[in-house]
N, CA, C and O atoms as a GROMACS GRO file, in nm:
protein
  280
    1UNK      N    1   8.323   7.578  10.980
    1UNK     CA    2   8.337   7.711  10.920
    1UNK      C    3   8.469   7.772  10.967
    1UNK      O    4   8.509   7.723  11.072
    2UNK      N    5   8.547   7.868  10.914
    2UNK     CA    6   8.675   7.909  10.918
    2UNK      C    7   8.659   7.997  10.970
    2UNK      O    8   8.589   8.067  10.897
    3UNK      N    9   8.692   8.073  11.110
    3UNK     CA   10   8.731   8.189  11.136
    3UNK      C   11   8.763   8.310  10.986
    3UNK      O   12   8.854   8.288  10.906
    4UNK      N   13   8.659   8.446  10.975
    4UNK     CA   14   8.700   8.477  10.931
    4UNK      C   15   8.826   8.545  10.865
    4UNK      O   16   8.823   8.570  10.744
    5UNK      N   17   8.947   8.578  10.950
    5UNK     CA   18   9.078   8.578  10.926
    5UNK      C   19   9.101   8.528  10.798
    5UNK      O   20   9.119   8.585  10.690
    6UNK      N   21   9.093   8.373  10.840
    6UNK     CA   22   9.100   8.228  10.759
    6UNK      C   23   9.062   8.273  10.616
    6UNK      O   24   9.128   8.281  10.513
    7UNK      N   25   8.920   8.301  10.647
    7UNK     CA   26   8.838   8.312  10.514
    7UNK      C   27   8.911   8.453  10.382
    7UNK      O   28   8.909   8.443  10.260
    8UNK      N   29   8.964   8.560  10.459
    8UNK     CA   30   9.010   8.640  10.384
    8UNK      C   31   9.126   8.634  10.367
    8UNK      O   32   9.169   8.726  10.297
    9UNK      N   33   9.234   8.528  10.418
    9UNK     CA   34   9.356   8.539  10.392
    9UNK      C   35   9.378   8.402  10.232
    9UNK      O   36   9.450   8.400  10.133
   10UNK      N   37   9.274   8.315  10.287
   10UNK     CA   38   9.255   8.253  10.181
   10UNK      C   39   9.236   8.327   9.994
   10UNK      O   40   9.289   8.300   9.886
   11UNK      N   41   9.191   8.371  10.013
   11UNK     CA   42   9.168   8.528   9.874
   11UNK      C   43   9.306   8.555   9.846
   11UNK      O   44   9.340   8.584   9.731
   12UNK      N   45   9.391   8.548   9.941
   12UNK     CA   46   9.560   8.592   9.836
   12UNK      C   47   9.650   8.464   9.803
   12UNK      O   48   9.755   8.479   9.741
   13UNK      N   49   9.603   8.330   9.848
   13UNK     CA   50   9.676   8.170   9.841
   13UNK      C   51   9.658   8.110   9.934
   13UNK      O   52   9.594   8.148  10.032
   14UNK      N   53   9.706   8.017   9.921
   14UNK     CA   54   9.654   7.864   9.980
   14UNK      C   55   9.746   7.959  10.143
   14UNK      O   56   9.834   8.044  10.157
   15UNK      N   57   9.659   7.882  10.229
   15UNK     CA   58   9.729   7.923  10.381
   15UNK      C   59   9.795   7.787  10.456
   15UNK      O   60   9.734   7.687  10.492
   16UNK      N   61   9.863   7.800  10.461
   16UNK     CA   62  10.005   7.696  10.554
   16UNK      C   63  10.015   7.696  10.707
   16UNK      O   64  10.031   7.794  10.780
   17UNK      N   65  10.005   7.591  10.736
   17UNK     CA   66  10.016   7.593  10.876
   17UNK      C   67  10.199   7.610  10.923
   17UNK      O   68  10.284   7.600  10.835
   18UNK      N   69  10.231   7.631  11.042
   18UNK     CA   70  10.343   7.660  11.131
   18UNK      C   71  10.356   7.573  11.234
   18UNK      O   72  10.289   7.471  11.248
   19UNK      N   73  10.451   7.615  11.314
   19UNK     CA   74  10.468   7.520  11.401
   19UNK      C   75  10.363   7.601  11.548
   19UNK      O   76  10.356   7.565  11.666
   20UNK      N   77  10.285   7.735  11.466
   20UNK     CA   78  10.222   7.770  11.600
   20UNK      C   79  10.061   7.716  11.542
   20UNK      O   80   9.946   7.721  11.587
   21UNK      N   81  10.108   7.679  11.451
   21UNK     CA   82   9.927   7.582  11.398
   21UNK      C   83   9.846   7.691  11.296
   21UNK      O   84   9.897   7.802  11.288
   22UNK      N   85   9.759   7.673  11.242
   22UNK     CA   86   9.690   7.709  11.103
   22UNK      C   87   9.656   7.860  11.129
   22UNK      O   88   9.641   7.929  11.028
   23UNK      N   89   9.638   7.934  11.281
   23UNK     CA   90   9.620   8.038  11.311
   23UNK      C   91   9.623   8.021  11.453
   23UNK      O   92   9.582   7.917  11.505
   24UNK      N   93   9.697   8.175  11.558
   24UNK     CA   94   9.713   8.156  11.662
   24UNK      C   95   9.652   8.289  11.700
   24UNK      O   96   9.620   8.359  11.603
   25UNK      N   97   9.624   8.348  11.841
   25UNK     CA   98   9.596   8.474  11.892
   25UNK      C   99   9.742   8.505  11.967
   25UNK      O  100   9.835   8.443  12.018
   26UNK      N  101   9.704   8.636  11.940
   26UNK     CA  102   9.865   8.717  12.003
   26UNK      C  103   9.847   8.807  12.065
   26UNK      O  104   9.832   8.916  12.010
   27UNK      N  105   9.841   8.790  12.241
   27UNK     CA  106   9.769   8.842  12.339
   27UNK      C  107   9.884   8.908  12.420
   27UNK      O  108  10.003   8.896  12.391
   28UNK      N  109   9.855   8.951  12.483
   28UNK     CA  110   9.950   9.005  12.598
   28UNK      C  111   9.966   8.952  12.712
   28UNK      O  112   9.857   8.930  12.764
   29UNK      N  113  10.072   8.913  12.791
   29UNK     CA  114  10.117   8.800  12.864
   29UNK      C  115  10.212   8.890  12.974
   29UNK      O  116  10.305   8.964  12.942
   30UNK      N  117  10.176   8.870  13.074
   30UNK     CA  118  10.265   8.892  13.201
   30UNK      C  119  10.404   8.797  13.215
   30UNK      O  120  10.392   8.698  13.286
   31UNK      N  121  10.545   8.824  13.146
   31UNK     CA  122  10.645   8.813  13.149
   31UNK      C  123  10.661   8.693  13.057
   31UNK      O  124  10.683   8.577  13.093
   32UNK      N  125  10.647   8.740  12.929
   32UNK     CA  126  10.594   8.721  12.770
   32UNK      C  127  10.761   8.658  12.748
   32UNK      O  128  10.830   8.759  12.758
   33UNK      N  129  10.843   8.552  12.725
   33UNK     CA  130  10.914   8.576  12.583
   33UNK      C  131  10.956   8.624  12.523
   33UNK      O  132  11.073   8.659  12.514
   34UNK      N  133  10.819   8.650  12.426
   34UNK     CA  134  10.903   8.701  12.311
   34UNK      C  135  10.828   8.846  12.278
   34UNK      O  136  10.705   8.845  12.293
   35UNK      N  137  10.880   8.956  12.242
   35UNK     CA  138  10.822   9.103  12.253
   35UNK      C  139  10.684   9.071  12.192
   35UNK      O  140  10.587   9.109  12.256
   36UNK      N  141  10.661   8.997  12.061
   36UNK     CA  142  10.520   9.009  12.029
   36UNK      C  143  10.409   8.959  12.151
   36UNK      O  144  10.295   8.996  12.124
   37UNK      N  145  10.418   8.898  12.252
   37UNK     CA  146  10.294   8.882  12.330
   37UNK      C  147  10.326   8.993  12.430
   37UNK      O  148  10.326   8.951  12.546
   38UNK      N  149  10.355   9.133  12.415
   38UNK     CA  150  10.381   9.208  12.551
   38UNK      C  151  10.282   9.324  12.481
   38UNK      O  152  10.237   9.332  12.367
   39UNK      N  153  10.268   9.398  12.580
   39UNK     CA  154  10.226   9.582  12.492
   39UNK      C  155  10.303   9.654  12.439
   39UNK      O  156  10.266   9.760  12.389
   40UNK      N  157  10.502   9.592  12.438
   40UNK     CA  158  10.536   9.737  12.383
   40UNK      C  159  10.501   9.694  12.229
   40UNK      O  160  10.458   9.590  12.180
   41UNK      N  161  10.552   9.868  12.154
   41UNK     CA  162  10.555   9.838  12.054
   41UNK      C  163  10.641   9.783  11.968
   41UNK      O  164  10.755   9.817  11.998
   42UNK      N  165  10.636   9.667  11.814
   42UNK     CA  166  10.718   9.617  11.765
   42UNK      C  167  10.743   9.690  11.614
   42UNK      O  168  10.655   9.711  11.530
   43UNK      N  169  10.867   9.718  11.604
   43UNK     CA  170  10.934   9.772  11.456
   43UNK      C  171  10.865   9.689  11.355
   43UNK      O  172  10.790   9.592  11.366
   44UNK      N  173  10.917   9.762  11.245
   44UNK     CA  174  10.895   9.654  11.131
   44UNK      C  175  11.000   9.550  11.141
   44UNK      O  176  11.110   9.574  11.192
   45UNK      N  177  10.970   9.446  11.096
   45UNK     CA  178  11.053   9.316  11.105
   45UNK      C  179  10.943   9.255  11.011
   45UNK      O  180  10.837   9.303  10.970
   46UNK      N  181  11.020   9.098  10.982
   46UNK     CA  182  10.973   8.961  10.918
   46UNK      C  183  10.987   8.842  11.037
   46UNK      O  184  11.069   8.830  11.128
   47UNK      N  185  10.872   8.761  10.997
   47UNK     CA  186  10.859   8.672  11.131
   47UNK      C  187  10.940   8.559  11.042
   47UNK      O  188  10.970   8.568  10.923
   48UNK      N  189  10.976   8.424  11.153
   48UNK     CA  190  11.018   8.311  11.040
   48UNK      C  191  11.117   8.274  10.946
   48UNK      O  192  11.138   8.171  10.882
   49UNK      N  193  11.176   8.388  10.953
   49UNK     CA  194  11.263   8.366  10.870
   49UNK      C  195  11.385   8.275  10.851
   49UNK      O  196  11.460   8.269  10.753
   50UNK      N  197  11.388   8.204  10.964
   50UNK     CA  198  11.483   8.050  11.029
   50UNK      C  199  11.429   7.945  10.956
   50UNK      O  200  11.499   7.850  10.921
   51UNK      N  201  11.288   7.956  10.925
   51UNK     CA  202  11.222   7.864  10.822
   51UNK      C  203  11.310   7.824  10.705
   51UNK      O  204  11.400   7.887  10.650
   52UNK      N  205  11.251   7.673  10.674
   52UNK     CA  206  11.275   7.629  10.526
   52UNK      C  207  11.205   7.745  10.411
   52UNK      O  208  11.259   7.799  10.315
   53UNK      N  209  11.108   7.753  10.446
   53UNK     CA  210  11.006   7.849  10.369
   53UNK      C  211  10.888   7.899  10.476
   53UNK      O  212  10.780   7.860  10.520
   54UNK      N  213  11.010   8.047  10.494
   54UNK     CA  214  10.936   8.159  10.594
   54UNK      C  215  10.811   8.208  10.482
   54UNK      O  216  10.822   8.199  10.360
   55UNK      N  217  10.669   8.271  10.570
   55UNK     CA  218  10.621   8.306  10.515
   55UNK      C  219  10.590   8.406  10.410
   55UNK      O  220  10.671   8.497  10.429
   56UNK      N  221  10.523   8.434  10.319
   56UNK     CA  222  10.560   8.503  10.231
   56UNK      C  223  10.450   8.624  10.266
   56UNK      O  224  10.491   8.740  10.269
   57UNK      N  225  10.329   8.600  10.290
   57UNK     CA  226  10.259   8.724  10.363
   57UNK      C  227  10.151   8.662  10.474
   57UNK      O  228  10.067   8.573  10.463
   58UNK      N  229  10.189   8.747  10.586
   58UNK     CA  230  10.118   8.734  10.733
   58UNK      C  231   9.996   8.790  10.749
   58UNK      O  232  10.017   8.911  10.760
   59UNK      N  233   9.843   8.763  10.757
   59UNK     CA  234   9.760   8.859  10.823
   59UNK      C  235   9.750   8.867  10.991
   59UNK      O  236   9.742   8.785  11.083
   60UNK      N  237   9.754   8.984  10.981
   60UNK     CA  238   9.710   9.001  11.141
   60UNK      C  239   9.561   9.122  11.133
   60UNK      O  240   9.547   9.215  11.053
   61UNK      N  241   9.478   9.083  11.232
   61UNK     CA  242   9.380   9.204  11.246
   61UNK      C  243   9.386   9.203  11.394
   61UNK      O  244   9.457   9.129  11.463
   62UNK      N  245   9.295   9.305  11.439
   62UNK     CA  246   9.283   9.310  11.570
   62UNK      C  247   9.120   9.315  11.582
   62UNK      O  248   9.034   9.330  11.495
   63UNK      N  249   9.114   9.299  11.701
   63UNK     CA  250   8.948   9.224  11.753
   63UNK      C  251   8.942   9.350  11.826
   63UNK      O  252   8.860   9.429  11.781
   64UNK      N  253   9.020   9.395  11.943
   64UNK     CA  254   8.971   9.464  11.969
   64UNK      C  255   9.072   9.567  12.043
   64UNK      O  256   9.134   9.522  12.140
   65UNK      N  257   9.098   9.718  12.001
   65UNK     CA  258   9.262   9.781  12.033
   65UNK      C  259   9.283   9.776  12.153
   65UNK      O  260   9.196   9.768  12.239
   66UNK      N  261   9.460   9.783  12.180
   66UNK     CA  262   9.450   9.818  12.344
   66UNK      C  263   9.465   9.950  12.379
   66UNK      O  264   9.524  10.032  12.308
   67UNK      N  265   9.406   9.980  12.504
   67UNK     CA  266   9.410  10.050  12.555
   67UNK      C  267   9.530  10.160  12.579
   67UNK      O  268   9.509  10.281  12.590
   68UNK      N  269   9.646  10.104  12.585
   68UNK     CA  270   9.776  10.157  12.620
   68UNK      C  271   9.850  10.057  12.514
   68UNK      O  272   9.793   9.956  12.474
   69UNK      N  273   9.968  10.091  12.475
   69UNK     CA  274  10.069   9.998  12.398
   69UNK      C  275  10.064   9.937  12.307
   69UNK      O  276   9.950   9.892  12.307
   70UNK      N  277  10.097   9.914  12.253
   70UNK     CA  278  10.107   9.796  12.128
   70UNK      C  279  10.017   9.713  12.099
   70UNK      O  280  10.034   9.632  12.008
   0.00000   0.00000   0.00000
């Protein structure tokens, strides 16, 4: 069975895997990389776009808000 994510992103086209795999979690990390795994907050931007064929639409939901930040 598909994580629902999966199941509703499927409803707008076929879903493509990445090089971070068919779906990933995007958590917060003690001395993170890249700004998306931290609490601050992130602007609008497009992910991927170094791609052959960056994505054309991303879901993200949240499970459960944080407390402080992003």
């Amino acid at each position: 069975e598909l994580p629902g994510v999966l199941s509703v992103a499927q409803r707008f086209g076929p879903v493509l895997p990445t090089f971070y795999g068919l779906y990933w979690d995007v958590i917060s990390e003690e001395g993170a990389q890249n700004l998306a795994y931290t609490s601050h907050p992130l602007d609008w931007h497009q992910d991927l776009l170094y791609m052959d064929s960056p994505p054309g639409v991303q879901v993200l939901h949240c499970l459960s808000p944080a407390h402080v930040g992003g």
